[in-house]
DSSP file (Angstrom, degrees, kcal/mol; ACC not computed):
  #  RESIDUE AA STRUCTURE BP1 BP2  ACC     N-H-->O    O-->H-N    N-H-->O    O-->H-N    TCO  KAPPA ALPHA  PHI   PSI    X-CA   Y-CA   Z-CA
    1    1 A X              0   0    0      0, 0.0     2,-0.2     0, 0.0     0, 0.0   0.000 360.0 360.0 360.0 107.5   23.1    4.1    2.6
    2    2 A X    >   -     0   0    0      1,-0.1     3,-0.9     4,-0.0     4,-0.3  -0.768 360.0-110.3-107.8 163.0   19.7    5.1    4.9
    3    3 A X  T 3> S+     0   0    0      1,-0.3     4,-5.3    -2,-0.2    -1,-0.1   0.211  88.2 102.5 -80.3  30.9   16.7    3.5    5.4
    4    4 A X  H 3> S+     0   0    0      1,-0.2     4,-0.7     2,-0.2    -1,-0.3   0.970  85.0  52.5 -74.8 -34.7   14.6    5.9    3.7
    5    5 A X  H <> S+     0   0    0     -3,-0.9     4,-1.8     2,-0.2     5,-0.2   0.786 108.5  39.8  12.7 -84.1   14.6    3.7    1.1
    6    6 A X  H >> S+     0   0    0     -4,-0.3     3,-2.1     2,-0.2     4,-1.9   0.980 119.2  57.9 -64.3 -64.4   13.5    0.6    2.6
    7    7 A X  H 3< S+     0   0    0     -4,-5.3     4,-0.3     1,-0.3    -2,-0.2   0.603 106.0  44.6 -60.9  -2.6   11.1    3.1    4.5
    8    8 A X  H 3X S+     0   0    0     -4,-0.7     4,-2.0     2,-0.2    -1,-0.3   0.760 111.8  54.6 -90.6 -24.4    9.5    4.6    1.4
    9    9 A X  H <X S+     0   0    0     -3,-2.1     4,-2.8    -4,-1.8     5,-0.3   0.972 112.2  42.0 -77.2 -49.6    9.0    1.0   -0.4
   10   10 A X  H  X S+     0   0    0     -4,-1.9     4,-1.2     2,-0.2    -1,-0.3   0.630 108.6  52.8 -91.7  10.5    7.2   -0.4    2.4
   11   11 A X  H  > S+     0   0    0     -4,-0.3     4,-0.7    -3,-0.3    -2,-0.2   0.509 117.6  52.6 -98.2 -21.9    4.7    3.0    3.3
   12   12 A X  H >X S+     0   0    0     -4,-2.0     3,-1.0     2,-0.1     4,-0.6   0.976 108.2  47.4 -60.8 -75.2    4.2    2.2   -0.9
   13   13 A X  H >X S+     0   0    0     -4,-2.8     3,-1.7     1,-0.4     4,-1.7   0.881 111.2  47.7 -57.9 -51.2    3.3   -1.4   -0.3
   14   14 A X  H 3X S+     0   0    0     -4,-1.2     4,-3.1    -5,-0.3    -1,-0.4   0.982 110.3  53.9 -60.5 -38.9    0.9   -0.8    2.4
   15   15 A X  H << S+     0   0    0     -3,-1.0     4,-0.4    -4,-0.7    -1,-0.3   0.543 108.3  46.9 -87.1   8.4   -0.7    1.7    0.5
   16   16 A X  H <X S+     0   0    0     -3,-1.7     4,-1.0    -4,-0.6    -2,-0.2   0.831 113.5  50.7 -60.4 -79.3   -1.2   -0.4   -2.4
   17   17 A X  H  X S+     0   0    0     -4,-1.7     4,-1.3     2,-0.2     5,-0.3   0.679 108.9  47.1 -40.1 -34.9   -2.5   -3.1   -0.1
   18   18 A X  H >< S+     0   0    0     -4,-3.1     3,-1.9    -5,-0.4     4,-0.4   0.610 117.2  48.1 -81.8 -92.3   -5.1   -0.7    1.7
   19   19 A X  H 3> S+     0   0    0     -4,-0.4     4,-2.6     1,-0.3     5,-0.4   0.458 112.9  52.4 -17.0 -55.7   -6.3    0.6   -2.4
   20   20 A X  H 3X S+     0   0    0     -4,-1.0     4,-3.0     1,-0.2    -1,-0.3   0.895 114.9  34.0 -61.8 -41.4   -6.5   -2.9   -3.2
   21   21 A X  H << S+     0   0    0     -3,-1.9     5,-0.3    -4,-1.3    -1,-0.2   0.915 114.2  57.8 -49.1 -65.1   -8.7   -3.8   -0.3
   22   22 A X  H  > S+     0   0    0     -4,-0.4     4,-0.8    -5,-0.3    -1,-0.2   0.888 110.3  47.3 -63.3 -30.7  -10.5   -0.4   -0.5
   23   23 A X  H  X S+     0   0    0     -4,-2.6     4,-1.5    -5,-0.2     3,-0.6   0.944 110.9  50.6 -68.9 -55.5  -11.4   -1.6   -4.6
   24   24 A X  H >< S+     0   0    0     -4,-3.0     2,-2.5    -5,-0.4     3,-1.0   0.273 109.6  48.5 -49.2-121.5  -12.6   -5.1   -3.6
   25   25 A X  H 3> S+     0   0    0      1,-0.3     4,-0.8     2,-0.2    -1,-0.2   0.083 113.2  47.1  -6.4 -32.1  -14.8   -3.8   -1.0
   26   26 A X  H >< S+     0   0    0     -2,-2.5     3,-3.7    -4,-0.8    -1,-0.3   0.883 117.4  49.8 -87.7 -68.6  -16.3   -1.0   -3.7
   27   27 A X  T << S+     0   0    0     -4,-1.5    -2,-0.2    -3,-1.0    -3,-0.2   0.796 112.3  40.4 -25.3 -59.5  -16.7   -4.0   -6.2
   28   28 A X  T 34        0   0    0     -5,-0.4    -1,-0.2     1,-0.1    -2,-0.1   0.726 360.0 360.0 -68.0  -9.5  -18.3   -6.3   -4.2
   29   29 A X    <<        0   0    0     -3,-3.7    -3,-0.1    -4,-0.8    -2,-0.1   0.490 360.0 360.0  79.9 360.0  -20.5   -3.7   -2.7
């Protein structure tokens, strides 16, 4: 079992988190 895994889930999570971020920001202007 390797942590490519673990490392693909959380280089997904952050790149939700920056889209979500990047969406507020266009939304609120």
């Amino acid at each position: 079992m390797s942590g490519s895994h673990m490392i693909a889930d959380f280089l997904w999570c952050m790149l939700l988190l920056y889209l979500s971020r990047a969406a507020g920001r266009v939304v609120r202007g």
